[in-house]
mmCIF file of the N, C-alpha and C atoms, coordinates in Angstrom:
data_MODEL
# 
_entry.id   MODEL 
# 
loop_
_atom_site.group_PDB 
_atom_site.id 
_atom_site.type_symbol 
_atom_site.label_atom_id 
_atom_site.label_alt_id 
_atom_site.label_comp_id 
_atom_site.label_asym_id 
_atom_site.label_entity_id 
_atom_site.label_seq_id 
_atom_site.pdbx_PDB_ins_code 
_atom_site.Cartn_x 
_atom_site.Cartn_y 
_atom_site.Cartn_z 
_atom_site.occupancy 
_atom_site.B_iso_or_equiv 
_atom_site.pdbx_formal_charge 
_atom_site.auth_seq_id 
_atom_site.auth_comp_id 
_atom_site.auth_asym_id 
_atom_site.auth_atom_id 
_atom_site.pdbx_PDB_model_num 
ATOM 1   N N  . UNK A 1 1  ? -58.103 -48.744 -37.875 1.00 0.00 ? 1  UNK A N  1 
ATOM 2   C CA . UNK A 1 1  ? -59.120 -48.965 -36.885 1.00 0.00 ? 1  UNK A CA 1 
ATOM 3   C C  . UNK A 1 1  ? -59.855 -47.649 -36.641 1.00 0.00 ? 1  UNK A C  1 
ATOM 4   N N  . UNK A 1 2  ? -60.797 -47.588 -36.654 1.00 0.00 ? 2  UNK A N  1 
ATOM 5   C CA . UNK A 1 2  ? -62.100 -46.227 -36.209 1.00 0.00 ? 2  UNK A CA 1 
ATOM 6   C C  . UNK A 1 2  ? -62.674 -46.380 -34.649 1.00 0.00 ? 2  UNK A C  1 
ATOM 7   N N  . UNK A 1 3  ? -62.480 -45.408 -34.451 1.00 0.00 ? 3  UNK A N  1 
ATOM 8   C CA . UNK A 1 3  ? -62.793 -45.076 -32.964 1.00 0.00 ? 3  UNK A CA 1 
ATOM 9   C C  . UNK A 1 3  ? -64.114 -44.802 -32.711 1.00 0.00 ? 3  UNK A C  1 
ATOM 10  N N  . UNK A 1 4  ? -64.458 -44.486 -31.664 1.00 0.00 ? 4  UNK A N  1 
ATOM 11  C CA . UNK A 1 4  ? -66.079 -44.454 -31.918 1.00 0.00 ? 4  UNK A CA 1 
ATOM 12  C C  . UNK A 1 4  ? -66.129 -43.066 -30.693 1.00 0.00 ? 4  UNK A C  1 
ATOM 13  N N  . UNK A 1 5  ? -66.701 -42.146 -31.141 1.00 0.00 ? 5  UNK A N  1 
ATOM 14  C CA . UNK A 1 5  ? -66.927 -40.670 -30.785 1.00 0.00 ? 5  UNK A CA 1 
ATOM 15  C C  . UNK A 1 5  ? -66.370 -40.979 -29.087 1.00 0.00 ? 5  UNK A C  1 
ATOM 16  N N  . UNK A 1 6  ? -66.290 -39.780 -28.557 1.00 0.00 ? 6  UNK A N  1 
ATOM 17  C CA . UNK A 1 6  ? -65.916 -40.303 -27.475 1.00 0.00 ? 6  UNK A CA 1 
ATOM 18  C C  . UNK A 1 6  ? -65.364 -41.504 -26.039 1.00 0.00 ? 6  UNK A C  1 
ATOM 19  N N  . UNK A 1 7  ? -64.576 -42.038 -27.294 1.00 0.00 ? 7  UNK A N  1 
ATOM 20  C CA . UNK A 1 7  ? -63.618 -43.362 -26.510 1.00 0.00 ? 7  UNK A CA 1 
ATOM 21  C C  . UNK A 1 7  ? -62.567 -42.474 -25.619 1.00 0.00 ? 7  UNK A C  1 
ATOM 22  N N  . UNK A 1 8  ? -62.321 -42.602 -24.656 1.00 0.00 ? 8  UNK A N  1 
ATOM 23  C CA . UNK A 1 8  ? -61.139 -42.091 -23.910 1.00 0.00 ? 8  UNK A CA 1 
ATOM 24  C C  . UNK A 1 8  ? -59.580 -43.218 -24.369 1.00 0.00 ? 8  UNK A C  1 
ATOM 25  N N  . UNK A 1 9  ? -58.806 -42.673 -24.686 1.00 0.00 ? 9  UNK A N  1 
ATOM 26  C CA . UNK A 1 9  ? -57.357 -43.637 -24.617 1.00 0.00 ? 9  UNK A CA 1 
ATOM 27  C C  . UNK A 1 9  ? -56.245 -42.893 -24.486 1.00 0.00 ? 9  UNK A C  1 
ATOM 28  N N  . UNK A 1 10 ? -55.177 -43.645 -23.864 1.00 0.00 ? 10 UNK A N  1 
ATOM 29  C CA . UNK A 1 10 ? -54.041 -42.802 -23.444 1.00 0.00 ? 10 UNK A CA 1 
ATOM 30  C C  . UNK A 1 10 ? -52.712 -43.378 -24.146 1.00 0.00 ? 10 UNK A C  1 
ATOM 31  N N  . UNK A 1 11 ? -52.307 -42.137 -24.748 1.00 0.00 ? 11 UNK A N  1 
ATOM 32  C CA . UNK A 1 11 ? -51.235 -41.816 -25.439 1.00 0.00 ? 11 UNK A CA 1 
ATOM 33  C C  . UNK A 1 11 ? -49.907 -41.628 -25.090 1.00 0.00 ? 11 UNK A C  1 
ATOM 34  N N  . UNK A 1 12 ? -48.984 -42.153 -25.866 1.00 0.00 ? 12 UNK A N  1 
ATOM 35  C CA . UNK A 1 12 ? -47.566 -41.550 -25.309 1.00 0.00 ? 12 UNK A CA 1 
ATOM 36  C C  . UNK A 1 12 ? -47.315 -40.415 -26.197 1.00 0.00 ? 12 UNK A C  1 
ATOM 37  N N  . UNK A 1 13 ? -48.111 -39.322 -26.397 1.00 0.00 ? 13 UNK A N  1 
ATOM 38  C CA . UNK A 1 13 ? -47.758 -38.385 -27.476 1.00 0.00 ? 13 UNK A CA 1 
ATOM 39  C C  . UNK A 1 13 ? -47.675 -36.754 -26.839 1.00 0.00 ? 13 UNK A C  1 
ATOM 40  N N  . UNK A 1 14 ? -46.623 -35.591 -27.017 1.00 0.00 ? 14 UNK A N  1 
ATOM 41  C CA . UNK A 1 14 ? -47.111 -34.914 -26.630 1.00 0.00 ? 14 UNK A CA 1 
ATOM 42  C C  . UNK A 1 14 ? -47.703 -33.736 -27.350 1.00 0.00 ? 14 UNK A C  1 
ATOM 43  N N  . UNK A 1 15 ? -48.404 -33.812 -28.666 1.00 0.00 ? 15 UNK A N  1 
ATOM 44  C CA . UNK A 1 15 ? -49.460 -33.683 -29.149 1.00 0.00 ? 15 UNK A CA 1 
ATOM 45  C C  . UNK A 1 15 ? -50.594 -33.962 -29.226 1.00 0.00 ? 15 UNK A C  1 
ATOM 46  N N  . UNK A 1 16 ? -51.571 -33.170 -29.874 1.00 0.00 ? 16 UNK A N  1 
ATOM 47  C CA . UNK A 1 16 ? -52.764 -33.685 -29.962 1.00 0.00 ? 16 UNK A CA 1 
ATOM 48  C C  . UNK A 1 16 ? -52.740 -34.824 -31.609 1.00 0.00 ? 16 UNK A C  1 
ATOM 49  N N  . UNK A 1 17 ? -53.489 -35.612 -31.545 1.00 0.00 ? 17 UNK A N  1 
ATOM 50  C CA . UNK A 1 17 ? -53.388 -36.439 -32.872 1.00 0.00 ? 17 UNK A CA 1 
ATOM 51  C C  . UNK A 1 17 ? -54.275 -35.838 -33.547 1.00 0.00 ? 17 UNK A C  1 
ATOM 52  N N  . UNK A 1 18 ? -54.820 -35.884 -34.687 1.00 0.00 ? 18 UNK A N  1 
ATOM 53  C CA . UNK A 1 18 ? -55.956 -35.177 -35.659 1.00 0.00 ? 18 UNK A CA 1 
ATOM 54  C C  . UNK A 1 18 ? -56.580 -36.063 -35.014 1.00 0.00 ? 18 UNK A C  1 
ATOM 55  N N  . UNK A 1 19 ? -58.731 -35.632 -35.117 1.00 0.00 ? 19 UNK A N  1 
ATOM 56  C CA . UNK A 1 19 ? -59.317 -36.021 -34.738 1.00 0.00 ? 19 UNK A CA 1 
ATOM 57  C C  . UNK A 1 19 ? -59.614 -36.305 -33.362 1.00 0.00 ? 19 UNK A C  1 
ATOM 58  N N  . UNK A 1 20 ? -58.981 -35.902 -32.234 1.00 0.00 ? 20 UNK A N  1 
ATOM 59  C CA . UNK A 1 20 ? -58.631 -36.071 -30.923 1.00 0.00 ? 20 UNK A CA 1 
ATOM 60  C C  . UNK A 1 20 ? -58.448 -34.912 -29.992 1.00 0.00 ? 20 UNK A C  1 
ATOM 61  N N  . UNK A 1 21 ? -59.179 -34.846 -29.029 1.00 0.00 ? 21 UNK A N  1 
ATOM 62  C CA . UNK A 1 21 ? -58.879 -33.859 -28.555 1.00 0.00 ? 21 UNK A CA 1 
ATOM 63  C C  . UNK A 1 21 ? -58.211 -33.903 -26.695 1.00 0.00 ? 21 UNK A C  1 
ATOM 64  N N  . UNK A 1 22 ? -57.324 -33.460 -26.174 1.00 0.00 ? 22 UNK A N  1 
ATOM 65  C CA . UNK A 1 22 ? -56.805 -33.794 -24.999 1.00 0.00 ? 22 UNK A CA 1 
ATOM 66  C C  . UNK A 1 22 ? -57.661 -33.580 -24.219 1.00 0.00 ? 22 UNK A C  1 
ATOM 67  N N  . UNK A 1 23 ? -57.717 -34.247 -23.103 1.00 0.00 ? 23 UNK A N  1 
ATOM 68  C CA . UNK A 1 23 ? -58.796 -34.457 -21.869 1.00 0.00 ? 23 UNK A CA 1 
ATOM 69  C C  . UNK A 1 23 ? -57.841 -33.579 -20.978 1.00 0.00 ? 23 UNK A C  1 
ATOM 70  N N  . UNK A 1 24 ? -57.965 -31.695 -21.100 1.00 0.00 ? 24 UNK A N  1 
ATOM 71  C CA . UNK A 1 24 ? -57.417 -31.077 -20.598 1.00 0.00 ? 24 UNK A CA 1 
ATOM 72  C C  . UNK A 1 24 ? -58.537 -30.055 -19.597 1.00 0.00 ? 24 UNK A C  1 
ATOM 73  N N  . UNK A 1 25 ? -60.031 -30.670 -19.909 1.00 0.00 ? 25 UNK A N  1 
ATOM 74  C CA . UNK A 1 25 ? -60.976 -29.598 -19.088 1.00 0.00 ? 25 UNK A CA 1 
ATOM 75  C C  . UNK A 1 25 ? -61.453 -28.445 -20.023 1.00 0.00 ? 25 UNK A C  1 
ATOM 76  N N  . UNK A 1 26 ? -60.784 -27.773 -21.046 1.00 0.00 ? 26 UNK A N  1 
ATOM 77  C CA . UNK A 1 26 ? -61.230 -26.831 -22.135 1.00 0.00 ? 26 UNK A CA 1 
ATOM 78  C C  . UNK A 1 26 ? -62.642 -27.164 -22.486 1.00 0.00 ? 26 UNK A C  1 
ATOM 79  N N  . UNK A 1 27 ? -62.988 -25.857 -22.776 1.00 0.00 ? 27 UNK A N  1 
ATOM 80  C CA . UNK A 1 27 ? -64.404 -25.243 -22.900 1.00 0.00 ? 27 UNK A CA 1 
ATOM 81  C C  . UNK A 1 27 ? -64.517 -25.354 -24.509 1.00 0.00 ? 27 UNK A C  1 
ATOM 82  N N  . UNK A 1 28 ? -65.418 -26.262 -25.584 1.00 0.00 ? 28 UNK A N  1 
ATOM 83  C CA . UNK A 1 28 ? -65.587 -26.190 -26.576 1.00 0.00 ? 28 UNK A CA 1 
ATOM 84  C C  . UNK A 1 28 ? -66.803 -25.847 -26.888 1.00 0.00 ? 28 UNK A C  1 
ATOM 85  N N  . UNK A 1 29 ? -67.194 -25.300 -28.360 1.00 0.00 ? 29 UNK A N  1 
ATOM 86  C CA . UNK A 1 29 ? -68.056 -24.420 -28.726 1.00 0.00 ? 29 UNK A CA 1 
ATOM 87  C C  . UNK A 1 29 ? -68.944 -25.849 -29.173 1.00 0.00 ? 29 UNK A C  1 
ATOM 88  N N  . UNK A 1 30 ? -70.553 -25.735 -28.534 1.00 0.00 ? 30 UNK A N  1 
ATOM 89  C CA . UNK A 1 30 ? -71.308 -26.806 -29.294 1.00 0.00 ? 30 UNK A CA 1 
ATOM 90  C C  . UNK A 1 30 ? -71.163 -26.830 -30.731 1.00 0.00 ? 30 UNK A C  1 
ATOM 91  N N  . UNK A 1 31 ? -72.037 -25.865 -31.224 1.00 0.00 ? 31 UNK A N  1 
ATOM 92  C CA . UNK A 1 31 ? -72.282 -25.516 -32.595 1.00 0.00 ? 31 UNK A CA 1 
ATOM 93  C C  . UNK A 1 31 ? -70.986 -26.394 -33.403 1.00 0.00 ? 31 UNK A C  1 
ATOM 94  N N  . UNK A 1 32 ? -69.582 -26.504 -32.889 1.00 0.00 ? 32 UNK A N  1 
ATOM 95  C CA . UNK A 1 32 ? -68.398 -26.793 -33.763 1.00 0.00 ? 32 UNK A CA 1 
ATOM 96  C C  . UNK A 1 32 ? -68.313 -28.348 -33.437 1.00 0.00 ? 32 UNK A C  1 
ATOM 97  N N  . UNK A 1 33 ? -68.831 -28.897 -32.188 1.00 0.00 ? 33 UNK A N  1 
ATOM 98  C CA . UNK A 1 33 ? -68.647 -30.505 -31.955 1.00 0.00 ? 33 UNK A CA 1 
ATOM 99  C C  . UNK A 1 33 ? -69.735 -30.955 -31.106 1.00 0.00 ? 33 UNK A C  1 
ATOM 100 N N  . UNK A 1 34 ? -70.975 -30.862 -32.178 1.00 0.00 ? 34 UNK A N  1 
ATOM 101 C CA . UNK A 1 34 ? -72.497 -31.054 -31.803 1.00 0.00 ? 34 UNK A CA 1 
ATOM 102 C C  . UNK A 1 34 ? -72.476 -32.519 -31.026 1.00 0.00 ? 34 UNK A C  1 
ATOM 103 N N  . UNK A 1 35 ? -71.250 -33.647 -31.860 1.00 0.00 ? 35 UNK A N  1 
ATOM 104 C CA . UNK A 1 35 ? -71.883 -35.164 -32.167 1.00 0.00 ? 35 UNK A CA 1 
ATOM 105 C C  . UNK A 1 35 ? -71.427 -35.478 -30.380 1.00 0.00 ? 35 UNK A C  1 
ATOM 106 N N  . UNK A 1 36 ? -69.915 -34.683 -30.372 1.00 0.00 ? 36 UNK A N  1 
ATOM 107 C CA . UNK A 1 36 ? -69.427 -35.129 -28.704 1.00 0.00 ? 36 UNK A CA 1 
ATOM 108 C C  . UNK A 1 36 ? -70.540 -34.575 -27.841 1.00 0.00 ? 36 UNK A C  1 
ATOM 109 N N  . UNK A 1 37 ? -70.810 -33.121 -27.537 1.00 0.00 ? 37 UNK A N  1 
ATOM 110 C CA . UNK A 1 37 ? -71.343 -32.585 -27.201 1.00 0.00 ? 37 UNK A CA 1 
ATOM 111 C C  . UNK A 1 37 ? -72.999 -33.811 -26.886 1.00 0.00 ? 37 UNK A C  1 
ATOM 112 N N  . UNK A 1 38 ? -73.575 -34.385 -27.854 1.00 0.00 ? 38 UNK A N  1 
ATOM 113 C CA . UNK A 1 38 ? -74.665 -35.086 -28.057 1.00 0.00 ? 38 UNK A CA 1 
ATOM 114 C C  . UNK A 1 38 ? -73.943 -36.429 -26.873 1.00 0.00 ? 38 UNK A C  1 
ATOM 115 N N  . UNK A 1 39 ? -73.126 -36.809 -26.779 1.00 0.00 ? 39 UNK A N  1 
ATOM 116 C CA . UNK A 1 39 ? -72.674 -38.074 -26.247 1.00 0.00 ? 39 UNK A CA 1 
ATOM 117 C C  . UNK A 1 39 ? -72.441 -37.392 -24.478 1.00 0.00 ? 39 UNK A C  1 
ATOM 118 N N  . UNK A 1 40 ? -71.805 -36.564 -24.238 1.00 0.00 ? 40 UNK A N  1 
ATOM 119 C CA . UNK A 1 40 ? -71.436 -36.435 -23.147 1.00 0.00 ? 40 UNK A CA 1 
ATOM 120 C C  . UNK A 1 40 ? -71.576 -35.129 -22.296 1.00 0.00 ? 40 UNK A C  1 
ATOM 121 N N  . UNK A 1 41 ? -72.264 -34.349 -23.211 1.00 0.00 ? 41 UNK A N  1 
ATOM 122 C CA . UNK A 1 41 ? -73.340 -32.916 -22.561 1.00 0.00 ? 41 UNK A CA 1 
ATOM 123 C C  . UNK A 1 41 ? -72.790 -32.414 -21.970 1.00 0.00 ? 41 UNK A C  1 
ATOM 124 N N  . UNK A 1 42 ? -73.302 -31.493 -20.654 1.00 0.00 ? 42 UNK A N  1 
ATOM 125 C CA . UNK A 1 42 ? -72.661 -30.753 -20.003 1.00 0.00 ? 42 UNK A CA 1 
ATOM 126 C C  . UNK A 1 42 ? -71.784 -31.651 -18.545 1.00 0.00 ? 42 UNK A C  1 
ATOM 127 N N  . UNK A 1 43 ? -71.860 -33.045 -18.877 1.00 0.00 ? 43 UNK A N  1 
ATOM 128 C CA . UNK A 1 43 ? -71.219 -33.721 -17.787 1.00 0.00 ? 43 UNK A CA 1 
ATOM 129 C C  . UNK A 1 43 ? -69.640 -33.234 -16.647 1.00 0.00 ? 43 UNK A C  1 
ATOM 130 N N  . UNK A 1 44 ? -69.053 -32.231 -17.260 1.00 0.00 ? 44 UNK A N  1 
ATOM 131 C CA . UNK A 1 44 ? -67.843 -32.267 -17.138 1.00 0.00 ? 44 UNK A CA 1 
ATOM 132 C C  . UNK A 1 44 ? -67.914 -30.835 -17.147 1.00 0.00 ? 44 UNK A C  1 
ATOM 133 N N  . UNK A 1 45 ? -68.942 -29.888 -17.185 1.00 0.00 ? 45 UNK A N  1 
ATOM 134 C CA . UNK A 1 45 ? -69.088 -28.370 -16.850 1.00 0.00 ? 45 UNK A CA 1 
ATOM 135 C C  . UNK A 1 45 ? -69.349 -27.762 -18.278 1.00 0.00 ? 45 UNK A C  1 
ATOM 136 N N  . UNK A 1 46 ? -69.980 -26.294 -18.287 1.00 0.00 ? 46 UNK A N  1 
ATOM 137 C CA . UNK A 1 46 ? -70.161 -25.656 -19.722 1.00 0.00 ? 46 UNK A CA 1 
ATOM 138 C C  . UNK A 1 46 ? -71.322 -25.269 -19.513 1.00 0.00 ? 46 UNK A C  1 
ATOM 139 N N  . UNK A 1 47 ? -72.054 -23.889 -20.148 1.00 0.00 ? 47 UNK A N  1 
ATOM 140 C CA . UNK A 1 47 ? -73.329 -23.546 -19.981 1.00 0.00 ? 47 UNK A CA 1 
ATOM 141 C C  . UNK A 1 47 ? -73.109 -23.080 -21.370 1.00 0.00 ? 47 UNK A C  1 
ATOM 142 N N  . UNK A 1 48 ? -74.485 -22.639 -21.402 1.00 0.00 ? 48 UNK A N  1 
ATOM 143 C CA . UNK A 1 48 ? -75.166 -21.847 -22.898 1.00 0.00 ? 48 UNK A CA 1 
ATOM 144 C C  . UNK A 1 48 ? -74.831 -22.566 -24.175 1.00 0.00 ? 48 UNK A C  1 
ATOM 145 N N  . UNK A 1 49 ? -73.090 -21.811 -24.860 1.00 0.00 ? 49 UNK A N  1 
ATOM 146 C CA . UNK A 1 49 ? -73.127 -22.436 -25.842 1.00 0.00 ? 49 UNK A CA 1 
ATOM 147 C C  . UNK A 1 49 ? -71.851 -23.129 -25.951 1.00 0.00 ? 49 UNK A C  1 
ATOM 148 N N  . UNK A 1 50 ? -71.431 -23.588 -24.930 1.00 0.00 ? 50 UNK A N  1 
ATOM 149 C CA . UNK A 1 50 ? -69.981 -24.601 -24.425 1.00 0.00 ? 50 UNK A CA 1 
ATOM 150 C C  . UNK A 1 50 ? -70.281 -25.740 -23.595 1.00 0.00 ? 50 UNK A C  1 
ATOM 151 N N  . UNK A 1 51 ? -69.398 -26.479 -23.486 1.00 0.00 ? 51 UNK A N  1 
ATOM 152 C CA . UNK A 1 51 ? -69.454 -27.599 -22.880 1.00 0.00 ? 51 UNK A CA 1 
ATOM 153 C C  . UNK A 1 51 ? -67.921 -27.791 -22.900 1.00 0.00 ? 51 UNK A C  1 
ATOM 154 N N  . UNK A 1 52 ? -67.709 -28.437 -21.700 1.00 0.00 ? 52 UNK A N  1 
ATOM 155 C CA . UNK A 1 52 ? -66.593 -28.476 -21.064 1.00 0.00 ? 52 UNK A CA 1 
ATOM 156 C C  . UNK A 1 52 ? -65.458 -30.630 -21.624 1.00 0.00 ? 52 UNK A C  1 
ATOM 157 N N  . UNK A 1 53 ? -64.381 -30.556 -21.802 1.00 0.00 ? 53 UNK A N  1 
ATOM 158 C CA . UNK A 1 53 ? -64.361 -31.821 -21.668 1.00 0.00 ? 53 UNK A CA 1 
ATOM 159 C C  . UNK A 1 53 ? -63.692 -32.703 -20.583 1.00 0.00 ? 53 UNK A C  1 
ATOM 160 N N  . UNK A 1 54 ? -63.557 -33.380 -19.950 1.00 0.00 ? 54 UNK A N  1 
ATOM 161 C CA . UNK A 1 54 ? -63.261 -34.141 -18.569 1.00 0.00 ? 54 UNK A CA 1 
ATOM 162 C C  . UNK A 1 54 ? -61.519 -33.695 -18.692 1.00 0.00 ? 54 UNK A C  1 
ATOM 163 N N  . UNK A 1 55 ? -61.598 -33.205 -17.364 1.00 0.00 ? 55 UNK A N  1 
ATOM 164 C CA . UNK A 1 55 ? -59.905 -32.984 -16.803 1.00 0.00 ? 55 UNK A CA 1 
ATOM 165 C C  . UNK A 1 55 ? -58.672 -33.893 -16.241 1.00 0.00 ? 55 UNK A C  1 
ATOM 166 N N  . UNK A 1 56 ? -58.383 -34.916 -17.509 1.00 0.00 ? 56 UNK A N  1 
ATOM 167 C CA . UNK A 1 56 ? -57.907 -35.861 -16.639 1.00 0.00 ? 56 UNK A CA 1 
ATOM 168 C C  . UNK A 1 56 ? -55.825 -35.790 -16.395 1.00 0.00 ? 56 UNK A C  1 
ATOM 169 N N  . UNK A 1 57 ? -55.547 -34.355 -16.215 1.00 0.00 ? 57 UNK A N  1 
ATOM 170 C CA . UNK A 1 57 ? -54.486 -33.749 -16.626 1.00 0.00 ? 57 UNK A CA 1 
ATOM 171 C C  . UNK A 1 57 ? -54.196 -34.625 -14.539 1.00 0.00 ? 57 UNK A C  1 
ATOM 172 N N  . UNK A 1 58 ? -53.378 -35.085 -14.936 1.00 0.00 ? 58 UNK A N  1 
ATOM 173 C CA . UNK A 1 58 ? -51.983 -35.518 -13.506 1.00 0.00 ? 58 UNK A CA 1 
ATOM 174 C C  . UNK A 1 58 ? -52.426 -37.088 -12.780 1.00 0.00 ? 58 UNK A C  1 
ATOM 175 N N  . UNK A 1 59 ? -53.133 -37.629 -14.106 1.00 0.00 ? 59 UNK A N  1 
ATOM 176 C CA . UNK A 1 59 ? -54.080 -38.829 -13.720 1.00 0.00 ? 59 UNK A CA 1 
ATOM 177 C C  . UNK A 1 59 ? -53.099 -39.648 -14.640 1.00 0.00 ? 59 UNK A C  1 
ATOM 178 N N  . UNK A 1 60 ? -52.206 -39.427 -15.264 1.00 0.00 ? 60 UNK A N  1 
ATOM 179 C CA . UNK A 1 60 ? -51.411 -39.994 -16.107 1.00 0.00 ? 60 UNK A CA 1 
ATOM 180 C C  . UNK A 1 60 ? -50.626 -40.998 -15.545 1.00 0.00 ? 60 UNK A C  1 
ATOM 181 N N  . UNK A 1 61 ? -50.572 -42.288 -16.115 1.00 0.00 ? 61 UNK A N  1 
ATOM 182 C CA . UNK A 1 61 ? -49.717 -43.091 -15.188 1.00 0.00 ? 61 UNK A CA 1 
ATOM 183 C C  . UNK A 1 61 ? -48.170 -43.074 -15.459 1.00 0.00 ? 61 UNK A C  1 
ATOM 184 N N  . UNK A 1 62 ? -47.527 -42.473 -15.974 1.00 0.00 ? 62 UNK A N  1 
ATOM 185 C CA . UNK A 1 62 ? -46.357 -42.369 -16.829 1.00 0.00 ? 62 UNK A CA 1 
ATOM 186 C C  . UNK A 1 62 ? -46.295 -40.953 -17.146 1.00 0.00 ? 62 UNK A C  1 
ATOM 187 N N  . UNK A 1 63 ? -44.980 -39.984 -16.985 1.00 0.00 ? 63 UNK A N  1 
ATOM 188 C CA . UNK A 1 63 ? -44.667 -38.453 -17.405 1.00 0.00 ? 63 UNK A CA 1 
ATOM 189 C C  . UNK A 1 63 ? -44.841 -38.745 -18.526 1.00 0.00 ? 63 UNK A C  1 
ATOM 190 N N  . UNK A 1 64 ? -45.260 -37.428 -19.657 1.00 0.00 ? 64 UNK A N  1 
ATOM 191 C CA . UNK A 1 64 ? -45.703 -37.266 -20.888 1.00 0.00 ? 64 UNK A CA 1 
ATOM 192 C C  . UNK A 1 64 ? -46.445 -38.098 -21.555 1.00 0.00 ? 64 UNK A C  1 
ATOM 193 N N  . UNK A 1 65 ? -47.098 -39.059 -21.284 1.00 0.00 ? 65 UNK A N  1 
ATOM 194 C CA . UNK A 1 65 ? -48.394 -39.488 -21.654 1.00 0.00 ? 65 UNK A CA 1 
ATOM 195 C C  . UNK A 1 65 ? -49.545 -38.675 -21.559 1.00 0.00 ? 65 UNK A C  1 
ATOM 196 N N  . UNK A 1 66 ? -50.576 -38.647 -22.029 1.00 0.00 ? 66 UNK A N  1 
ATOM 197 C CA . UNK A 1 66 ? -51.938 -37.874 -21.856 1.00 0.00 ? 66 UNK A CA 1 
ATOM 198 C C  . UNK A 1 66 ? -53.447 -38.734 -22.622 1.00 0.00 ? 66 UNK A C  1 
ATOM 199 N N  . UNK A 1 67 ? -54.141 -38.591 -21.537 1.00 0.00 ? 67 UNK A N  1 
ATOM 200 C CA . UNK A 1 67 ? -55.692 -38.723 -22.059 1.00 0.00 ? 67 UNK A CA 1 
ATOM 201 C C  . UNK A 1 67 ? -56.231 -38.368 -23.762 1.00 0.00 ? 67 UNK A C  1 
ATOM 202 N N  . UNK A 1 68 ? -56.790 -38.610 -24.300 1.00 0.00 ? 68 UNK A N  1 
ATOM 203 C CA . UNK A 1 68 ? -57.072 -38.018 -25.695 1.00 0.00 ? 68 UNK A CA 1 
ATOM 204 C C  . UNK A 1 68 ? -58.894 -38.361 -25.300 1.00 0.00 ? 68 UNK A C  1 
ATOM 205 N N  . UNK A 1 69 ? -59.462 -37.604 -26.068 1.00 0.00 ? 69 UNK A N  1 
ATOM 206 C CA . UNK A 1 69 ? -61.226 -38.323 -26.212 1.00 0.00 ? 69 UNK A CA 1 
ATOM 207 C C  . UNK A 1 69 ? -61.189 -38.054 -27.712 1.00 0.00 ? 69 UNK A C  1 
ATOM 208 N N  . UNK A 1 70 ? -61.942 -38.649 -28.527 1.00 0.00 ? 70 UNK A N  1 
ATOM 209 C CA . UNK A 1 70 ? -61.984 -39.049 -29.852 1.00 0.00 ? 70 UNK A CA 1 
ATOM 210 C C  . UNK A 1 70 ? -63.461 -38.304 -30.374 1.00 0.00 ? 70 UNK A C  1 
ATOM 211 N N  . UNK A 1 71 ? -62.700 -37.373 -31.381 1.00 0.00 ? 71 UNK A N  1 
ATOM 212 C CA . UNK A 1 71 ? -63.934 -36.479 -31.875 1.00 0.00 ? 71 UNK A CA 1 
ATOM 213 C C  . UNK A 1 71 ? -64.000 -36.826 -33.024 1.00 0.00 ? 71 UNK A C  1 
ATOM 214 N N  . UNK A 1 72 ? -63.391 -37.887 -33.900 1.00 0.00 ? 72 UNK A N  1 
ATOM 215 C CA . UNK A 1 72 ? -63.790 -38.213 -34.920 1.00 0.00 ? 72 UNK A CA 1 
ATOM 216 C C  . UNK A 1 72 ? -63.779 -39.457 -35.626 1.00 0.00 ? 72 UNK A C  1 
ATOM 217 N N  . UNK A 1 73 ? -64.959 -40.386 -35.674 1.00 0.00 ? 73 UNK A N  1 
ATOM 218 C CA . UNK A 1 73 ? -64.900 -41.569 -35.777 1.00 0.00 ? 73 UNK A CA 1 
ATOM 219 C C  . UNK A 1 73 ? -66.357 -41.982 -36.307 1.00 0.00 ? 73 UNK A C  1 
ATOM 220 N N  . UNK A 1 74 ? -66.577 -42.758 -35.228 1.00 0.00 ? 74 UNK A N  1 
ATOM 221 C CA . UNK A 1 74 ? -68.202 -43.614 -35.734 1.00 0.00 ? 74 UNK A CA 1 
ATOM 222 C C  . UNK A 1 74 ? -68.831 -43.221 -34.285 1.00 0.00 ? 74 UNK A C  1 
ATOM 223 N N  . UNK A 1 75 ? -70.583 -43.199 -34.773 1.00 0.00 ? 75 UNK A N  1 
ATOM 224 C CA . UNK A 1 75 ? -71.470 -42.562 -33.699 1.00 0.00 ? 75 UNK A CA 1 
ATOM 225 C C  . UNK A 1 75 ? -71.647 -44.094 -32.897 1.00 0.00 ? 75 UNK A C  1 
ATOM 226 N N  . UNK A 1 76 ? -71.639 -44.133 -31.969 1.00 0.00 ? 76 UNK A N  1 
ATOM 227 C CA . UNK A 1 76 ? -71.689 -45.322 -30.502 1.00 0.00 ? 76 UNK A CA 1 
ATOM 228 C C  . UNK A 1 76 ? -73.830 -45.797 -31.256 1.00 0.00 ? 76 UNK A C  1 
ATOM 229 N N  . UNK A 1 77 ? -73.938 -46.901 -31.320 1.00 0.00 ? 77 UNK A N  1 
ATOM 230 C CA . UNK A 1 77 ? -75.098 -47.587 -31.933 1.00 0.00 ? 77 UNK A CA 1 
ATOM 231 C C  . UNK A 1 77 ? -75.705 -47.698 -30.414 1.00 0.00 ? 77 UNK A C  1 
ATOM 232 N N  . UNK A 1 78 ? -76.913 -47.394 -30.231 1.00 0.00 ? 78 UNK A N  1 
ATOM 233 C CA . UNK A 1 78 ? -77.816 -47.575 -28.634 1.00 0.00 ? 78 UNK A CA 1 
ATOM 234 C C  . UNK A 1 78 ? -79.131 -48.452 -28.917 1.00 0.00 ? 78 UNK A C  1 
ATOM 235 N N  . UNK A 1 79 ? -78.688 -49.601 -28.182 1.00 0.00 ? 79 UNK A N  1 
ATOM 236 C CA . UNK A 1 79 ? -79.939 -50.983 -28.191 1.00 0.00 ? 79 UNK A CA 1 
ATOM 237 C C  . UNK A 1 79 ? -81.158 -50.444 -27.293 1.00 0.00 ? 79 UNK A C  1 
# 
C-alpha cells in the first residue's frame, strides 16, 4: 500500500520506519523535503530555509506508540 505525502498514522514502533518521519516538532531543511514542505509549509513553525514538523509527542494514546508523517509516497491529486 502507498501512502500519500503527508498522511499522519500511528505506530506501535519505536523507530522511525524508512520513508517516515516522527511527528517530533524537528526543524527540516526545505531544499532536502521540498514535496512535504510544498504540502504543509511553515504550518507547524520554521523560517528561511526550515520548516518545522507538527509536535504530536504525549498525544499518544498508548506508551511507545508514536505519530509518523509520510515523506515518501504519492503527491495528494487537488480537484
Amino acid at each position: 500500500m502507498e501512502y500519500i505525502f503527508g498522511t499522519i498514522v500511528l505506530y506501535a514502533y519505536t523507530f522511525e520506519p524508512y520513508g517516515w518521519y516522527k511527528c517530533d516538532g524537528r526543524s527540516l531543511p526545505i531544499s532536502e523535503n521540498d514535496v512535504l514542505f510544498s504540502l504543509i509549509g511553515n504550518a507547524y513553525g520554521g523560517s528561511g530555509n526550515n520548516f518545522n514538523l507538527p509536535n504530536m509527542l504525549g498525544l499518544e494514546p498508548i506508551p511507545n506508540m508514536n505519530f509518523y508523517i509520510c515523506n515518501n509516497g504519492m503527491y495528494p491529486t487537488r480537484s
